[in-house]
PLY file of the C-alpha trace (Angstrom):
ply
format ascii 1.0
element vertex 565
property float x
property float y
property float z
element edge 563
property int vertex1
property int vertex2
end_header
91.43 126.44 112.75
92.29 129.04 109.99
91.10 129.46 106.59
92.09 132.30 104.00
89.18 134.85 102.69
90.86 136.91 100.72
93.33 139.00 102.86
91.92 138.21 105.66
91.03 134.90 107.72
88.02 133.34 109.65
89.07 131.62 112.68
87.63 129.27 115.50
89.29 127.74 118.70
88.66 123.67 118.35
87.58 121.16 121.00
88.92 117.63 121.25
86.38 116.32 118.91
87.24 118.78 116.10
84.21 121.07 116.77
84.50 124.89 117.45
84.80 125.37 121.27
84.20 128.95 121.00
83.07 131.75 118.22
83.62 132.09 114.75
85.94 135.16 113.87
86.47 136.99 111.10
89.77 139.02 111.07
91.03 141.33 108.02
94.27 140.20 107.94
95.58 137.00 108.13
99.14 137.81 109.05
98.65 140.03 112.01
95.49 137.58 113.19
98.32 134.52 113.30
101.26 136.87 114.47
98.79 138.06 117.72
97.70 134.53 118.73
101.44 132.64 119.60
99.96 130.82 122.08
98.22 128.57 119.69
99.55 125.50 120.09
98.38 123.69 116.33
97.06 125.45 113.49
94.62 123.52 111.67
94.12 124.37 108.05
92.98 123.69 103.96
96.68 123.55 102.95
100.04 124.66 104.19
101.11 125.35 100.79
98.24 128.38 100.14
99.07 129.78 104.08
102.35 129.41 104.76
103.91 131.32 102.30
102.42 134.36 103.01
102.97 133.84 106.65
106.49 133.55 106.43
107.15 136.32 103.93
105.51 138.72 106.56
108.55 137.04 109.48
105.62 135.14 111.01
106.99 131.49 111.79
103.83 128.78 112.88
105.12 126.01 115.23
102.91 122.99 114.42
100.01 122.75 112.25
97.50 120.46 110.53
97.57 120.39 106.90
93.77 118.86 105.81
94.36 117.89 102.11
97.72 116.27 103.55
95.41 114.24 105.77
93.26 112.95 103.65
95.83 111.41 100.82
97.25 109.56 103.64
93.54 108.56 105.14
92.73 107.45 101.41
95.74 105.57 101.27
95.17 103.49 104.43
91.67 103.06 103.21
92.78 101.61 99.71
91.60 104.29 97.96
94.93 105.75 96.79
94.18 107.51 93.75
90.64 109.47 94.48
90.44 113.12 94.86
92.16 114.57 97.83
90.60 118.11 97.74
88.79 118.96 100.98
85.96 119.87 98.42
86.17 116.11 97.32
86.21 114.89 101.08
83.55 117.02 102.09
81.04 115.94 99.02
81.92 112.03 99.90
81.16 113.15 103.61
77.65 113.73 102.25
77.42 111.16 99.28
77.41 114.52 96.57
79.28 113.94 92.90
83.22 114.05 94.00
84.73 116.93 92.04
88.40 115.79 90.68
91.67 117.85 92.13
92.93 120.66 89.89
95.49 120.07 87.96
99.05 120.42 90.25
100.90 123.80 90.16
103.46 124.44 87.47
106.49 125.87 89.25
108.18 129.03 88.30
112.00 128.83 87.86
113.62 131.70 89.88
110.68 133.14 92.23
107.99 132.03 94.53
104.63 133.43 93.09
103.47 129.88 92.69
103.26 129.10 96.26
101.39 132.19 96.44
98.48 131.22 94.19
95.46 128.76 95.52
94.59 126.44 93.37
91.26 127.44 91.71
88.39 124.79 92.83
90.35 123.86 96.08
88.07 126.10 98.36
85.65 125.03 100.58
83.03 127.05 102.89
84.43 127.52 106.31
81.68 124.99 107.77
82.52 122.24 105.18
86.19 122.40 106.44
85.35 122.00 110.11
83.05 118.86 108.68
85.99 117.38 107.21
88.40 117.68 109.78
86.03 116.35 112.15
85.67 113.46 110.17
89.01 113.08 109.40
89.79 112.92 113.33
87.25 109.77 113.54
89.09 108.13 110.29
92.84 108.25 112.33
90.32 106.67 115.67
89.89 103.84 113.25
93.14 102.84 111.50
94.73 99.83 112.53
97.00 101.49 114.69
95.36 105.43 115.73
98.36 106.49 117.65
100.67 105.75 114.51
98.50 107.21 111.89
98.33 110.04 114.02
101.98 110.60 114.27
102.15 110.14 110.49
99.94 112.94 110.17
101.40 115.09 112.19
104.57 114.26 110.67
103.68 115.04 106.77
102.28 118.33 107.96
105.77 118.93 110.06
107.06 118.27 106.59
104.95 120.82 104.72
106.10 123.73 107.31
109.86 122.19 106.67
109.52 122.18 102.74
107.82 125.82 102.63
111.03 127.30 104.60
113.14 125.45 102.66
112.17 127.40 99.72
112.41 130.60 101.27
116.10 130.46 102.47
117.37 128.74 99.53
120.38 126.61 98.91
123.30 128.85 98.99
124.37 128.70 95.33
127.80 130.85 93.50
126.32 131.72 90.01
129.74 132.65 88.56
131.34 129.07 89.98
128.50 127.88 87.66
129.54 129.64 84.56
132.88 128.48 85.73
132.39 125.00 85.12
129.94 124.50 82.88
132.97 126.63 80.21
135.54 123.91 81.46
133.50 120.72 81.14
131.06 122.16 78.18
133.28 124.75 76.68
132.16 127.48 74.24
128.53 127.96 73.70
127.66 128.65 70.08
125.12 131.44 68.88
121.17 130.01 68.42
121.41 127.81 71.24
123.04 124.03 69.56
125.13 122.17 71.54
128.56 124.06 73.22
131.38 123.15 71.30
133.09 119.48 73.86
129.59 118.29 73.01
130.24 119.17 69.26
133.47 117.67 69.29
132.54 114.22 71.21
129.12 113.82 68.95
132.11 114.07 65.61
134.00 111.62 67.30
130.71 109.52 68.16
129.99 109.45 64.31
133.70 108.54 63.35
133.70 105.56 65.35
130.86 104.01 63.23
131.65 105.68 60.19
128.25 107.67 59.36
126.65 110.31 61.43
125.02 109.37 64.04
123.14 111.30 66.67
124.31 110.26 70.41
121.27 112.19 71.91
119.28 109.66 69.92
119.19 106.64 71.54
116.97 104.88 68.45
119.67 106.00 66.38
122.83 104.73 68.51
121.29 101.16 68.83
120.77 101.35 65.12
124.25 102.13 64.69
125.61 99.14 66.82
123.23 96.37 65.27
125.04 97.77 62.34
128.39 97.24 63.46
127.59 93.96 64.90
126.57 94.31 68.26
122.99 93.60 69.89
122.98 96.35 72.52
118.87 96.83 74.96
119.86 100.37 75.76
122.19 103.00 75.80
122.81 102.46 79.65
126.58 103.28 80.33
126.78 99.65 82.41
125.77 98.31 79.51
127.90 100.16 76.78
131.16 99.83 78.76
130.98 95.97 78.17
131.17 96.63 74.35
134.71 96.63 72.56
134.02 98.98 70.48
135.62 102.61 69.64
132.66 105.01 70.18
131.72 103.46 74.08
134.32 106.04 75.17
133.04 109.10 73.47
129.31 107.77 73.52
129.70 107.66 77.59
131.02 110.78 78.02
129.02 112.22 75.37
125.78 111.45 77.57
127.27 112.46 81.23
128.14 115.93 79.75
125.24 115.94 77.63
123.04 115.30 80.87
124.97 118.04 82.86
123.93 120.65 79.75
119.83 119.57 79.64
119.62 119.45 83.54
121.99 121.93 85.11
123.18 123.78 82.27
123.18 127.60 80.72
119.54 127.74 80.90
118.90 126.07 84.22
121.13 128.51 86.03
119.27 131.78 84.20
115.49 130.24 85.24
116.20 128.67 88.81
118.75 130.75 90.74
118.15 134.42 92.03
120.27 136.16 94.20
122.37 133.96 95.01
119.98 131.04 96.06
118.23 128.32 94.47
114.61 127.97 95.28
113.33 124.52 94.62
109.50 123.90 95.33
109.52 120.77 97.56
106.62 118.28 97.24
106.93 116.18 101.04
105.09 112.59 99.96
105.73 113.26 96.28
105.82 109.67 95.74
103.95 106.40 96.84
106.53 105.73 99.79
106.51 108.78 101.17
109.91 109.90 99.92
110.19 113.91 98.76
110.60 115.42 95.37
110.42 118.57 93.75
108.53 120.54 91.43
111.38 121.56 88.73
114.49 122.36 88.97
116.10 118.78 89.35
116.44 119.43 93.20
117.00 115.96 93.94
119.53 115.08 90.98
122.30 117.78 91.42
125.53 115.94 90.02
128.17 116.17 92.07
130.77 118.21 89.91
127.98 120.72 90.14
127.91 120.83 93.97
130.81 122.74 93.84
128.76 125.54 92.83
126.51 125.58 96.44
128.80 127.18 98.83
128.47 129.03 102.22
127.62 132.90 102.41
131.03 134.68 103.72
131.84 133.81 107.59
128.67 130.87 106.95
129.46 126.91 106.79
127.39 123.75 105.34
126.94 120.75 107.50
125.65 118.20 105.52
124.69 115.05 107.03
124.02 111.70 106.00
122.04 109.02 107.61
124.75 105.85 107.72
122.92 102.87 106.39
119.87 104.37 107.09
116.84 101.47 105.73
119.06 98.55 106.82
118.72 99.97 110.61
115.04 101.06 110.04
114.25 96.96 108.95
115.54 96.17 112.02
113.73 98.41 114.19
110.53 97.49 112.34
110.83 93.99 112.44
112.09 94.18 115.92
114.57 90.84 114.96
116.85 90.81 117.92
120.27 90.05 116.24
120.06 92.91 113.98
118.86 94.95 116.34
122.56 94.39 118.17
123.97 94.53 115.24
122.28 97.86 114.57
122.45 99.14 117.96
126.10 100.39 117.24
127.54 103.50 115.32
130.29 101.80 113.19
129.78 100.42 110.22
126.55 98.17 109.80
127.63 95.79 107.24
130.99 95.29 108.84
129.71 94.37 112.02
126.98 91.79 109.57
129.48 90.23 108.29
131.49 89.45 111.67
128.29 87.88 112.30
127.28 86.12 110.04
129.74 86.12 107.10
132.90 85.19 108.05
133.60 88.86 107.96
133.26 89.16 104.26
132.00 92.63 104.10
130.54 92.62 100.44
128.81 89.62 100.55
126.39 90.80 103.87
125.90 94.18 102.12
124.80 91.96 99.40
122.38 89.83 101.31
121.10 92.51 103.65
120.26 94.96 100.63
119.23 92.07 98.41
116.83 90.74 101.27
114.97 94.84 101.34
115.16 94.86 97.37
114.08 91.44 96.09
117.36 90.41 94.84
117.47 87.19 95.39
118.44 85.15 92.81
122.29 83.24 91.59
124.51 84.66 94.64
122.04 86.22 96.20
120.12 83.66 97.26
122.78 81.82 98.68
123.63 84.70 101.21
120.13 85.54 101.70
119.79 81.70 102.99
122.46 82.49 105.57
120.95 85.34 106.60
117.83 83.91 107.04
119.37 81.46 109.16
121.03 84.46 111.53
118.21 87.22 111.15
114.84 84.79 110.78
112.66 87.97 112.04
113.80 90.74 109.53
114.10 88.12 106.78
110.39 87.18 107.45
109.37 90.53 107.85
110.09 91.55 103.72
109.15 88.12 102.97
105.58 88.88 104.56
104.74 92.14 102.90
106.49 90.59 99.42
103.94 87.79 99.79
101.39 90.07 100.16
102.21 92.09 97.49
101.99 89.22 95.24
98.48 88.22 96.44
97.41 91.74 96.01
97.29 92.84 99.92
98.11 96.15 100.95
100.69 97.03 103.17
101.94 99.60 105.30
104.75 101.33 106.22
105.38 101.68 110.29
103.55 104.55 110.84
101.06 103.32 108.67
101.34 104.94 105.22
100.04 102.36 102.38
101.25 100.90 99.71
98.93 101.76 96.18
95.92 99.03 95.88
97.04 95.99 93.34
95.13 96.55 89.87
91.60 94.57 89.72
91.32 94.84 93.70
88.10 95.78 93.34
86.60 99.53 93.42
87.94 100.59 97.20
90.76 98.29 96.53
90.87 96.02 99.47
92.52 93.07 99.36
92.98 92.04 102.97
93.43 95.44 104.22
92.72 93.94 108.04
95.70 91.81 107.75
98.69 93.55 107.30
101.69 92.06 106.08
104.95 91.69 107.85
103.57 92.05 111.21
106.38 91.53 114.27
105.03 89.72 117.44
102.91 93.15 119.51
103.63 95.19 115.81
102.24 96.41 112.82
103.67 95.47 109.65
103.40 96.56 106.63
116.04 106.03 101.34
118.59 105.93 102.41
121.80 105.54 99.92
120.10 107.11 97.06
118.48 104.11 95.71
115.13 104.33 93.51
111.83 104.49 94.50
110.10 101.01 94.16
107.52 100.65 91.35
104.32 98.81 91.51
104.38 97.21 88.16
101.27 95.21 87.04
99.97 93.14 90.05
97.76 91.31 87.49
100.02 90.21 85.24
103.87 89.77 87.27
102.45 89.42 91.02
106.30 89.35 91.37
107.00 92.20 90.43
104.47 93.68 92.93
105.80 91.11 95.71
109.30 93.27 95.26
107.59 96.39 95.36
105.55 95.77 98.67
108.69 93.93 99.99
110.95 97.14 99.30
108.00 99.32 100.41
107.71 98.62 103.63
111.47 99.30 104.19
111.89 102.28 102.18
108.72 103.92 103.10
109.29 103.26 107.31
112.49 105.25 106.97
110.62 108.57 104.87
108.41 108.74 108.19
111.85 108.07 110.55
113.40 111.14 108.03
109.85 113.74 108.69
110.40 113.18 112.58
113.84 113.57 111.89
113.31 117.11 109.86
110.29 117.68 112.57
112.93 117.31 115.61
115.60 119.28 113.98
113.68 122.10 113.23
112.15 122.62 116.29
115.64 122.58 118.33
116.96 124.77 115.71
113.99 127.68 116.64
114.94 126.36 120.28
118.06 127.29 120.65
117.41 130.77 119.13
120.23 129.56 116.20
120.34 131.55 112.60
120.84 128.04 111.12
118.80 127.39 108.68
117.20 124.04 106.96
118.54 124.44 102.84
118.10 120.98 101.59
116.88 117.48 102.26
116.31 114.49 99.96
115.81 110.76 101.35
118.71 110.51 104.34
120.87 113.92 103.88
120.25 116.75 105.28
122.24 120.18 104.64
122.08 122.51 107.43
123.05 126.80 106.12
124.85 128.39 109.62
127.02 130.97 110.64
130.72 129.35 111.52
130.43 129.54 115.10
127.41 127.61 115.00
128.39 124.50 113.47
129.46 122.15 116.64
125.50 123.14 117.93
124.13 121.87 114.53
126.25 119.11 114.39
124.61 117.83 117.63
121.53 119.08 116.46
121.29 116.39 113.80
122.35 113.56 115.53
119.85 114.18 118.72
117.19 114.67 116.47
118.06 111.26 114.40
118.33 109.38 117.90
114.61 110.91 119.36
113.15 110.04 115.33
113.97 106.52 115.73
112.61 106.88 119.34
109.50 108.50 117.99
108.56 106.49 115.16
109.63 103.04 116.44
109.50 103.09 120.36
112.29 101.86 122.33
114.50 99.53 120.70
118.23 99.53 120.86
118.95 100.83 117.17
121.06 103.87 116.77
120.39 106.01 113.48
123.75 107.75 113.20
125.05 110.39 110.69
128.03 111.24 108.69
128.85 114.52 109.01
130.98 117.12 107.58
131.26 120.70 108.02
132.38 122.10 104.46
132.35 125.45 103.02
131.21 123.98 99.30
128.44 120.85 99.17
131.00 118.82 97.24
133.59 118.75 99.93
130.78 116.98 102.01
131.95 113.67 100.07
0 1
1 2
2 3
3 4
4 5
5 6
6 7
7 8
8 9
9 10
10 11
11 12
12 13
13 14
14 15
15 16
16 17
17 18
18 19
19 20
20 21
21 22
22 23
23 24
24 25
25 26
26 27
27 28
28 29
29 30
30 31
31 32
32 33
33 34
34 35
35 36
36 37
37 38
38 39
39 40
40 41
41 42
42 43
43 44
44 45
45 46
46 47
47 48
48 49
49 50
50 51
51 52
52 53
53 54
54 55
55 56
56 57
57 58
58 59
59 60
60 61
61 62
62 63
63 64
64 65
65 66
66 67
67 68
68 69
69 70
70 71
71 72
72 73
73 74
74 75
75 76
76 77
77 78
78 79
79 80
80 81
81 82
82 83
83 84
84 85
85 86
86 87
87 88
88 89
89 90
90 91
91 92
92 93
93 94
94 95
95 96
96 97
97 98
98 99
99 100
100 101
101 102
102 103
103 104
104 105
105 106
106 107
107 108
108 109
109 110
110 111
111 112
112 113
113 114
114 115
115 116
116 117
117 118
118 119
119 120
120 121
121 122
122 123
123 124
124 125
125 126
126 127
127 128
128 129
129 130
130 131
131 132
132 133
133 134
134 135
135 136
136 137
137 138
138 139
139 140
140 141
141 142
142 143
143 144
144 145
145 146
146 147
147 148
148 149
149 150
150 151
151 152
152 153
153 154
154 155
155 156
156 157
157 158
158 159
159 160
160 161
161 162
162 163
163 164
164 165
165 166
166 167
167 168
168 169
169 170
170 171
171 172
172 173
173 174
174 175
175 176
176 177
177 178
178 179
179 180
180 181
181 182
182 183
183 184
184 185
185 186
186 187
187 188
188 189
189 190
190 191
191 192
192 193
193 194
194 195
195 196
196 197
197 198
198 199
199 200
200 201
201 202
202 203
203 204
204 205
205 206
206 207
207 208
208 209
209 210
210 211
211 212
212 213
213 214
214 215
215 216
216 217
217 218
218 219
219 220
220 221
221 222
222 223
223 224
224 225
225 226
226 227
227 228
228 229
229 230
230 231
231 232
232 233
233 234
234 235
235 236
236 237
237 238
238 239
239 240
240 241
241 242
242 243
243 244
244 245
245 246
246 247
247 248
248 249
249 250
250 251
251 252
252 253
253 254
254 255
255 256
256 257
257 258
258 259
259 260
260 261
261 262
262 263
263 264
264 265
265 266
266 267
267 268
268 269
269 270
270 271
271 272
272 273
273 274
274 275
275 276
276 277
277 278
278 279
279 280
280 281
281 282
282 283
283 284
284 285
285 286
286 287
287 288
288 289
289 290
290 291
291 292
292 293
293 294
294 295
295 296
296 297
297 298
298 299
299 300
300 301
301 302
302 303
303 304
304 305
305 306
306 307
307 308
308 309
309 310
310 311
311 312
312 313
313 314
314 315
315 316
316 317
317 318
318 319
319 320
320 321
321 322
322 323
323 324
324 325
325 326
326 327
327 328
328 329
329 330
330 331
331 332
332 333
333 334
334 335
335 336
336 337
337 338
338 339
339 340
340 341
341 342
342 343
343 344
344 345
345 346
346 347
347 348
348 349
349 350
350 351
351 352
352 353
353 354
354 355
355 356
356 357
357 358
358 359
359 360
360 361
361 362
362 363
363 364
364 365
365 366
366 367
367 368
368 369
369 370
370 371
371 372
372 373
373 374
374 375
375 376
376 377
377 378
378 379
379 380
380 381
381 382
382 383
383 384
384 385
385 386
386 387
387 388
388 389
389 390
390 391
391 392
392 393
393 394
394 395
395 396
396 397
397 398
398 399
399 400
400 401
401 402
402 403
403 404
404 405
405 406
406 407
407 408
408 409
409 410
410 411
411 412
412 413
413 414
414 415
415 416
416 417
417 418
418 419
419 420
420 421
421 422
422 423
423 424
424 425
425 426
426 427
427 428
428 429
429 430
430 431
431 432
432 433
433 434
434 435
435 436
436 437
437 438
438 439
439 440
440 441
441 442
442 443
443 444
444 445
445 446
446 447
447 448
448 449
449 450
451 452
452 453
453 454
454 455
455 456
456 457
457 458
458 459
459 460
460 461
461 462
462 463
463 464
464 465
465 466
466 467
467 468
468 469
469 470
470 471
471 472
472 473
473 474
474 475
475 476
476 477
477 478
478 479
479 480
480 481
481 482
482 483
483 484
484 485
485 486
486 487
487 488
488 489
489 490
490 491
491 492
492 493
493 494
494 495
495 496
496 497
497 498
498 499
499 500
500 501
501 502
502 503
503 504
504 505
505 506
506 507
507 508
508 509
509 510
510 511
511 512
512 513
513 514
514 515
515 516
516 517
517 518
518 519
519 520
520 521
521 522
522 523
523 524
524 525
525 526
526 527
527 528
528 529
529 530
530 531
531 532
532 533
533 534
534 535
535 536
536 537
537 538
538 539
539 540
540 541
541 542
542 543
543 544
544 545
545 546
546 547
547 548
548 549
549 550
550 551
551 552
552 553
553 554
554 555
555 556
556 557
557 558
558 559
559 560
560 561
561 562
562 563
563 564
């Protein structure tokens, strides 16, 4: 175990049962006391995000460790008490029954450097004694989860994840600051002086206003629906699905309007100036951001970079991009979880899921399986849908029950859990350690446990107490979705580790749900390109145990991110 005093560190060997197996020592530096000791096999310590940092901006690279604040958000979680304090000061003053202090308020990230991963977040300290108390503790929580083994993984997993998301931000995401400028002149065109809008924005909010006839603001959306009632036309939003069904003269202008308008707010002039230095962009990565387990970031729109504005991330000189994608990634992860035999087969292949679904079970009508299968993980299940969900009930009974489990339990306010055994947020008015049936877990396959992919959105609890329904499709979804974020950490965890392995100058650069974008020299490529798919094959291996599913990639090897697709 390691903890930071200052520049230096106080450190202690640990025994099985979490205890110090030998003496207390205080070093004075913290970067030469880990760079001396590569024998250790795990690091345990506070937070990777206060340690790591400075670790790797001295060249020292940790293996494994044990992140303790990541532990206990997940050991709250599978104890229903998502939401407390997740401090190791708040687990140590439950250990002893003392007044819980709340968690500091989360870091602000600063566009274009690192310094906030450099700075500990005041009131997150604990006494070196206090920290060995709470990972102790924390070592007899994972003995009594429903499944140990699995919540052990998990753990080991999300902190895997922390070391990945800290050297993410240190190498960066190759990015061309003058192919920027570039395109944000030919899409945006001139920028005016004191900051207004650049003059196509100008020109499409004129023609905006001429097609009703008065001014109208199209970066108001109060004041576009205002101007359609006016014209006639009951319009819910300003959703571009739902303005391209109107025949009216400003949808055109209005739509393209708010794509370019987008491309300005989120990625524009500004963005560029604050987030990218030296030719990289730095996002600060937040592993388990959300309640499924997926990542995001902390500014800088990481996870949203439109594709016309991938052409600006491009490979250093003599360097290449391989950017995988995880083919059909949660459709193969509910068959591995629900362990249903035909779509395990079906799975068990690298060609095209859906095609081979609907040879099955479909008459080989391709849309209407993706329809069912996706429908079945999301909740959409009514008109159509429910008519191919019936069939593939009939085919699939095992994977169908599987969603319909957890969704059930969802609507009665149950918990459930992911594979590994991340849990789903308590249903409101569970009570104060919100249990509701935590023992029985939903979705459970015969000798299992039951209860991102194509870029779909995370599920939302909604109000368990007033639409159990709409709970029922979060749980239902949950389950799914969250299973593949832990297949996706092993993944990351695998990948990195044969990277270091085979002494490569690859480099991890990005990650979000079921792509990953590997930075490496040209000659390196066909290495990486195995890389990724061995470390997708021992993930699902890993996290699900031997089952005949394959988790394959598409993969290109591009010099600029939007050649990838």
């Amino acid at each position: 175990m390691a903890t930071a005093e200052g520049g230096g560190a106080l450190l202690a060997p640990l025994g099985g049962d979490g205890l110090p197996a030998g003496p207390v020592l205080a070093e004075p530096d913290l970067v030469e006391a880990v760079r001396s000791r590569p024998d250790v096999v795990r690091w345990v310590w506070r937070s990777t995000a206060d340690i790591y940092p400075r670790l790797l901006a001295a060249g020292v690279r940790v293996e494994r460790c044990y992140d303790v604040e990541c532990a206990e958000l997940l050991l709250l979680g599978h104890e229903g008490r998502l939401g407390e304090p997740r401090s190791a000061a708040a687990a140590f003053a439950r250990l002893h029954h003392a007044p819980v202090p709340p968690d500091p308020p989360s870091r602000s990230a600063e566009p274009g450097s690192q310094s906030s991963l450099f700075e500990p977040r005041s009131g997150t300290d604990v006494p070196f004694d206090a920290l060995l108390a709470v990972y102790a503790e924390q070592l007899h929580r994972h003995d009594a989860a429903a499944h140990p083994a699995r919540m052990r993984l998990l753990t080991a997993s999300e902190s895997a994840g922390m070391l990945v998301a800290t050297e993410m931000n240190r190498a960066g995401l190759p990015w061309r600051a003058d192919v920027h400028r570039e395109l944000l002149h030919e899409l945006l065109g001139e920028r005016y002086a004191g900051g207004g809008e650049p003059r196509r924005l100008a020109e499409l909010a004129d023609d905006v206003s001429s097609a009703f006839g008065r001014r109208v603001r199209p970066d108001l959306p109060a004041d576009v629906l205002k101007a359609f009632a006016q014209a006639g036309f009951k319009v819910k939003s300003t959703r571009r699905w739902e303005l391209e069904e109107l025949d009216h003269p400003a949808v055109e202008p209005l739509v393209a309007y708010k794509k370019l308008y987008r491309i300005w707010t989120a990625h524009g002039w500004s963005w560029l100036q604050d987030w990218v230095r030296d030719g990289r962009f730095r996002p600060e990565y937040q592993p388990g951001g959300t309640v499924s387990g997926r990542w995001t970031t902390n500014g800088g729109g990481a996870l949203q970079i439109p594709k016309v504005i991938r052409q600006a991330v491009v490979a250093d000189e003599g360097w290449r991009l391989v950017v995988a994608d995880a083919d059909q990634m949660e459709p193969r992860v509910l068959a591995a979880i629900s362990r249903d035999r035909g779509l395990m087969e079906v799975a068990g292949h690298d060609g095209d899921l859906y095609k081979a679904l609907s040879d099955r079970a479909f008459h080989g009508d391709r849309d209407h399986a993706k329809i069912a299968l996706l429908g079945a993980i999301y909740g959409q299940t009514s008109g159509d849908g429910l008519k191919n969900l019936a069939a593939l009930r009939r085919r699939f009974p095992q994977a169908v029950a599987y969603v319909d489990d957890a969704a059930k339990a969802g609507e009665e306010g149950r918990l459930v859990r992911t594979w590994l055994g991340r849990t789903s947020p308590p249903a409101a008015g569970a009570g104060e350690d919100g249990e509701a049936g935590i023992p029985q877990e939903a979705g459970a396959a015969p000798g299992g446990s039951g209860p991102e992919g194509s870029g779909d959105p995370e599920p939302t609890p909604g109000h368990a107490s007033s639409d159990a329904r709409a709970r029922g499709r979060f749980t239902r979804n949950f389950v799914v979705q969250g299973s593949a974020a832990d297949w996706a950490l092993l993944l990351l965890a695998a990948l990195r580790r044969t990277l270091a392995a085979g002494q490569l100058r690859a480099e991890l650069v990005f990650f979000q749900h079921d792509e990953v974008i590997v930075h490496c020299p040209a000659e390196e490529t066909g290495a990486v390109v195995e890389a990724i798919r061995a470390a997708g094959e021992l993930a699902g291996r890993t996290a699900f145990g031997a089952t005949p599913v394959r988790f394959p990639f598409t993969t290109a090897v591009v010099q600029r991110y939007s050649d990838a697709k």
